[in-house]
TIMARBA-56656 format. One line per 3 residues: number of its first residue (from 0); their letters; for each residue x, y, z of C-alpha. Coordinates in steps of 0.25 Angstrom, whole numbers. Layout:
% TIMARBA-56656
NUM	a	X:Y:Z ~ ...;
END
This chain:
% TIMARBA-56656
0	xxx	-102:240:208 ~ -113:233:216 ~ -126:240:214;
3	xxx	-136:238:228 ~ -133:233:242 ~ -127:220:246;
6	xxx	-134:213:257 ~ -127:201:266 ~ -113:202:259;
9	xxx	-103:205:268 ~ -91:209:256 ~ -88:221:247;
12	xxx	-94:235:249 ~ -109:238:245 ~ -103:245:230;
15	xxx	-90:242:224 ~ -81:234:230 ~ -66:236:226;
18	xxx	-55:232:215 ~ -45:227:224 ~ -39:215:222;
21	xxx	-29:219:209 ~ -16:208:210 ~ -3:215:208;
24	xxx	3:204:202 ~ -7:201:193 ~ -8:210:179;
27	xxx	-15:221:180 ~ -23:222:166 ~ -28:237:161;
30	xxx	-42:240:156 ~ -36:239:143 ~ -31:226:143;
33	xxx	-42:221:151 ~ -51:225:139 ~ -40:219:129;
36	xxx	-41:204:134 ~ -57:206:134 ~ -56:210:118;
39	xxx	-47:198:115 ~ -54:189:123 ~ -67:192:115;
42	xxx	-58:194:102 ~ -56:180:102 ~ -67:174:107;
45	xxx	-75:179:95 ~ -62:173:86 ~ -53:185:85;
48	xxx	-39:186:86 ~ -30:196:98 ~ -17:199:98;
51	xxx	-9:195:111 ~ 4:202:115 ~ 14:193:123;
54	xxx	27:198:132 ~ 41:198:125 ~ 43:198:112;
57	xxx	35:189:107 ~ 23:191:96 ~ 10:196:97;
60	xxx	0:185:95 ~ -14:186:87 ~ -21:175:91;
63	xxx	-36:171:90 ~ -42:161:99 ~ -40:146:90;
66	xxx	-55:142:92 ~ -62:153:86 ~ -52:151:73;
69	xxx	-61:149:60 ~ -58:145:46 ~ -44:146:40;
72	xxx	-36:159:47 ~ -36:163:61 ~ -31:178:58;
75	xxx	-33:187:48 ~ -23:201:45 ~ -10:192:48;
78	xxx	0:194:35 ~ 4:181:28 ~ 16:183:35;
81	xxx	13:183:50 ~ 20:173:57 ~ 13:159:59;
84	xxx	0:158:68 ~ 2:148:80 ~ -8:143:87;
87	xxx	-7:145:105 ~ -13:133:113 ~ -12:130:127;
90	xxx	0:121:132 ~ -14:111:136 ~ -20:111:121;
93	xxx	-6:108:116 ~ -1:96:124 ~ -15:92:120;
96	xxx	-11:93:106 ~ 1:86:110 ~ 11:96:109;
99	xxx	23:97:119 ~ 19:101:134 ~ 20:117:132;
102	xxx	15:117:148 ~ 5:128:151 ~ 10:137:139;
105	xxx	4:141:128 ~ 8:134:114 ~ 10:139:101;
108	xxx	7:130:91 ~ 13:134:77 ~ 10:126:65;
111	xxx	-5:124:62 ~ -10:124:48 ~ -15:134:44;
114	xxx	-21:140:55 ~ -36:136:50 ~ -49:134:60;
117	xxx	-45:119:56 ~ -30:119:60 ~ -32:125:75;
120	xxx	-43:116:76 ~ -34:103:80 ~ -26:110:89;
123	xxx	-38:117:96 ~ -49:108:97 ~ -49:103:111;
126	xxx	-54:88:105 ~ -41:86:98 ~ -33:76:107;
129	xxx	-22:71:102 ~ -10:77:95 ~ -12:86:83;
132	xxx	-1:95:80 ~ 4:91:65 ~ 18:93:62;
135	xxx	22:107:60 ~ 14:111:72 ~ 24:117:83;
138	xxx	22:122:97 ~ 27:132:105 ~ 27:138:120;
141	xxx	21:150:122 ~ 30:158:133 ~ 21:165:146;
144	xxx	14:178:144 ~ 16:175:128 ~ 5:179:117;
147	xxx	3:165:117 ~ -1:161:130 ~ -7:174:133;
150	xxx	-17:170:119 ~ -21:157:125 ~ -25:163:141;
153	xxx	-33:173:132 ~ -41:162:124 ~ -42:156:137;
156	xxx	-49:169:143 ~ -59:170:132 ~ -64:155:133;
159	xxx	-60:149:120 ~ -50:137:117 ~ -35:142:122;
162	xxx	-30:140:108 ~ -26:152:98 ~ -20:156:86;
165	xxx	-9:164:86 ~ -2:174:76 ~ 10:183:80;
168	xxx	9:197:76 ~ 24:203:76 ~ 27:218:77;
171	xxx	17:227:82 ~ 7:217:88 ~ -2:230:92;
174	xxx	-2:236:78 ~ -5:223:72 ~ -16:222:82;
177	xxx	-22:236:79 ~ -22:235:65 ~ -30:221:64;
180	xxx	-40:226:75 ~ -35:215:85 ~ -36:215:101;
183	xxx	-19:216:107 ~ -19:207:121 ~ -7:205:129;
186	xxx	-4:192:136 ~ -2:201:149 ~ -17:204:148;
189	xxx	-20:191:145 ~ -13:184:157 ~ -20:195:167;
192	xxx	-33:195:162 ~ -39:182:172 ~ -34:191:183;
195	xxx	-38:204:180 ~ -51:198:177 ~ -52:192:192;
198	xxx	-46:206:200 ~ -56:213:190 ~ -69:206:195;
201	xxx	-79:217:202 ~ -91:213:208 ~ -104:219:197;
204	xxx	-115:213:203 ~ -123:205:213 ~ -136:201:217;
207	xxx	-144:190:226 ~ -147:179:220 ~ -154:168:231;
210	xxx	-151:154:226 ~ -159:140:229 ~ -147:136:237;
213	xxx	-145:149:245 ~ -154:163:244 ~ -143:171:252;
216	xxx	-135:171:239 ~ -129:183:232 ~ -123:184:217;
219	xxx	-112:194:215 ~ -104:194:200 ~ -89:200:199;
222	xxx	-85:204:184 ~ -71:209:181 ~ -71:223:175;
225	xxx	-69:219:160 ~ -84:214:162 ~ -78:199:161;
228	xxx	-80:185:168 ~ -91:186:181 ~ -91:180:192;
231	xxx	-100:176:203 ~ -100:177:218 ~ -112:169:224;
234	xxx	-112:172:238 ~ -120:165:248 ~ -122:171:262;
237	xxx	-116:184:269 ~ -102:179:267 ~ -93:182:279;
240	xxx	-81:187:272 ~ -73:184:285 ~ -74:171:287;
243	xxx	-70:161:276 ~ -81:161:264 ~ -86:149:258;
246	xxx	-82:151:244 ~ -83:143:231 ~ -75:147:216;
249	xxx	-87:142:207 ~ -84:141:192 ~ -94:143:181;
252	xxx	-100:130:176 ~ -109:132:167 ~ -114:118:165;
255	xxx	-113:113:176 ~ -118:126:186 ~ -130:130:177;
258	xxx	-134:117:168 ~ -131:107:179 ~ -120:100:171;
261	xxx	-117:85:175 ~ -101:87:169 ~ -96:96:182;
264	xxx	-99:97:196 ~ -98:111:195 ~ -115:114:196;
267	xxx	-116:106:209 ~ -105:113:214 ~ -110:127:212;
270	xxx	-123:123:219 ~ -115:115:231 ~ -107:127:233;
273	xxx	-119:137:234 ~ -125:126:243 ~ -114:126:252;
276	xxx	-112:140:255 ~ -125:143:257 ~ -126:131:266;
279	xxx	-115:138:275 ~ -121:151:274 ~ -113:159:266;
282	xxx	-101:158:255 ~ -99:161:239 ~ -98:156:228;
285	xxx	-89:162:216 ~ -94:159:203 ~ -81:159:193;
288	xxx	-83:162:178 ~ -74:153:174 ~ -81:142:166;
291	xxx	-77:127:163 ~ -65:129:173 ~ -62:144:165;
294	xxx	-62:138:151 ~ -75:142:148 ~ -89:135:146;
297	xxx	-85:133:131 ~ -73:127:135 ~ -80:119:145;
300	xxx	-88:114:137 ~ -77:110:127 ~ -71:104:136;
303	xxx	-83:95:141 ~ -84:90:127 ~ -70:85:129;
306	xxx	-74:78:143 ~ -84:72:133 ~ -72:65:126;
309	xxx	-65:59:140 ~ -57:72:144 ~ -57:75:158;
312	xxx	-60:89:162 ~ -46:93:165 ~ -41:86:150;
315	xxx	-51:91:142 ~ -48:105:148 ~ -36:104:144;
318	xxx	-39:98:130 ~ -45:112:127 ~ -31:119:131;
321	xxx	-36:125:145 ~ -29:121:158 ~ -39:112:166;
324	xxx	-44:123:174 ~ -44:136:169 ~ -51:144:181;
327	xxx	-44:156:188 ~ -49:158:202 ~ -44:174:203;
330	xxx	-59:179:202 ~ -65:172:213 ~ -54:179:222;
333	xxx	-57:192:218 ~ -71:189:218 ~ -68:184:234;
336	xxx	-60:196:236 ~ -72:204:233 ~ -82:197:241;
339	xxx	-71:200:252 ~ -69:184:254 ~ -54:183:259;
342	xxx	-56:167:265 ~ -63:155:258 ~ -69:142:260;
345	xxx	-68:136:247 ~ -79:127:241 ~ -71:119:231;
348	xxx	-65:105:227 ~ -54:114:218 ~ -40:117:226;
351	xxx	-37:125:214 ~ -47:136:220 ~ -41:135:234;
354	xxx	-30:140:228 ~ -32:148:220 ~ -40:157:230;
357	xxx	-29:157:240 ~ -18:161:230 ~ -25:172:228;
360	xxx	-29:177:242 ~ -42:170:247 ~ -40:160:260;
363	xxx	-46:147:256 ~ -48:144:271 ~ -57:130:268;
366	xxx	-59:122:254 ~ -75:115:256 ~ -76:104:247;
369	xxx	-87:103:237 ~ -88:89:231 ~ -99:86:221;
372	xxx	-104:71:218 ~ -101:68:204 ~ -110:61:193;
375	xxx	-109:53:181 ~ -104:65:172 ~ -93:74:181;
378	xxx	-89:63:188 ~ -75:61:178 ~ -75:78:181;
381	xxx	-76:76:195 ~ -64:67:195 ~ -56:75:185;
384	xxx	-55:86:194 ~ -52:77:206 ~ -41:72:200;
387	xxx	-35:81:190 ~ -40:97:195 ~ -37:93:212;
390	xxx	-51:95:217 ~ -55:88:229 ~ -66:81:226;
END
């Protein structure tokens, strides 16, 4: 609901604008499930443990994200003769740990020690390098829509290292739960939360907010109904929804848009976009929640440590078990969809947003360059995402 009038923006109805843009091949999550994923994500960011159910026949899985592991046991109320804990990495992390190439899988490590704060801490800690896995230590592939793979998108959610422990709970898996108090979570929900999330987002909010580049600038937030991640419109102008909109996807940096950091481009980039649009008059800018390329500003900055030691971006990414780029760009299109923006001219270096905006329905009529100059401290970045990440600089 948007309290007052809106002056000068041609998009949307004075009130409520309409939920319409549900994707019939996409899951459709309930209120319940919805509310499940947002209870385990919050159970194992504060170093819980949540039961994931998988497809088939396999186990139940209580898992607990590996980083928040302290002292000697990761799980309390399992009998001494539950079957042995293993512990789930990404496919990334293990070739890492020199381990076979398991692909884009999930991997079950089985093996480990005791299971102490001390044993994960080899095979989790992103400045291990080399091989580590002593003898007993084998690894399987976890199958598509297992437990397993599900528990790794899940840590991936709540920003933490996409490493967990893992115990099988046989038999009644939802008795078991209930009875030790714990959260249940199927992989299903798990693998349709990013999208729910996005076909969620409503606009809450808005307000002008003149800026020292442009005062004709207006402010409106979107936040999915579970109250979740917000995100930004910064429109500049009355747009003309009819013609192609100038339109840049903005990530969230932290450093670099509020402290000025030297490491990325991504500050200057954000002023150089505003710039420009309000230089032609009118446009938006879409300010994704998405932090450090989706992995967080804790990861982030794990992962700047990492640099620190010789890494490139898209290596020491990777050396924390994440894919090089972790950002989905399903939000910004229900975001344009709601500001009535069918056709684009798209402010960015990064193919990856062309086309990931016309897969799902926007015309990317026009990409407009945005080249930065560099300086002595991004300049290695710069030229990591030149010539391993495809943009055109």
């Amino acid at each position: 609901m948007i309290f007052g009038p809106r002056r000068g923006l041609p998009f949307a109805s004075a009130v409520c604008i309409p939920h319409t843009m549900s994707n019939s091949n996409s899951p459709s999550l309930s209120v319940r499930q919805r509310e499940t994923v947002d209870r385990a994500i919050a159970e194992l960011r504060r170093g819980g443990a949540v039961v994931v159910t998988g497809g088939g026949d396999e186990p139940a899985l209580l898992i607990q994200a590996a980083e928040t592991v302290v002292g000697a046991a990761p799980f309390e109320g399992l009998p001494r003769t539950h079957p042995p804990k293993a512990l789930i990495v990404t496919g990334r992390r293990a070739a890492i740990l020199g381990l076979a190439d398991h692909g884009p899988r999930s991997v079950l490590l089985n093996g480990i020690g005791a299971w102490s704060c001390d044993d994960l801490a080899p095979f989790i800690d992103p400045e291990v390098q080399g091989p580590v896995p002593p003898p007993g230590v084998t690894a399987s592939t976890a199958t598509a829509g297992s437990a397993a793979d599900a528990a790794i998108r899940l840590v991936k959610i709540a920003r933490l290292l996409p490493a967990a422990v893992a115990a099988p709970i046989g038999g009644d898996a939802a008795g078991w739960a209930s009875s030790h108090n714990r959260v249940v979570i199927a992989a299903s929900a798990i693998d349709g939360y990013d999208r729910m999330q996005a076909e969620d987002l409503r606009i809450v909010g808005e307000a002008r907010v003149p800026l020292a580049d442009t005062e004709n600038c207006r402010i409106i937030s979107f936040r999915p109904l579970d109250g979740g991640a917000e995100h930004l419109a910064i429109v500049i102008g009355a747009l003309d929804i009819h013609k192609p909109v100038l339109t840049r996807l903005h990530s969230e940096c932290f450093t670099g848009d509020l402290l000025g950091s030297l490491r990325c481009d991504c500050g200057d980039q954000l002023r150089a976009a505003i710039q420009t649009i309000a230089a032609q008059g009118s446009g938006v800018l879409l300010y994704l929640a998405q932090e450090g390329r989706g992995i967080g500003l804790v990861n982030k900055l794990r992962a700047y440590r990492l640099q620190d030691f010789g890494f490139d971006t898209v290596d020491a990414n990777e050396q924390l078990g994440f894919d090089d780029d972790e950002r989905i760009y399903l939000p910004a299109v229900h975001m344009l969809k709601q500001l009535g923006i069918g056709q684009v001219r798209l402010l960015t270096n990064n193919p990856a947003k062309v086309g990931a905006l016309a897969r799902h329905g926007i015309d990317v009529v026009e990409r407009v360059p945005q080249v930065m100059p560099s300086n002595d401290h991004n300049r290695g970045y710069l030229a990591t995402k030149a010539t391993r990440s495809g943009h055109l600089l």
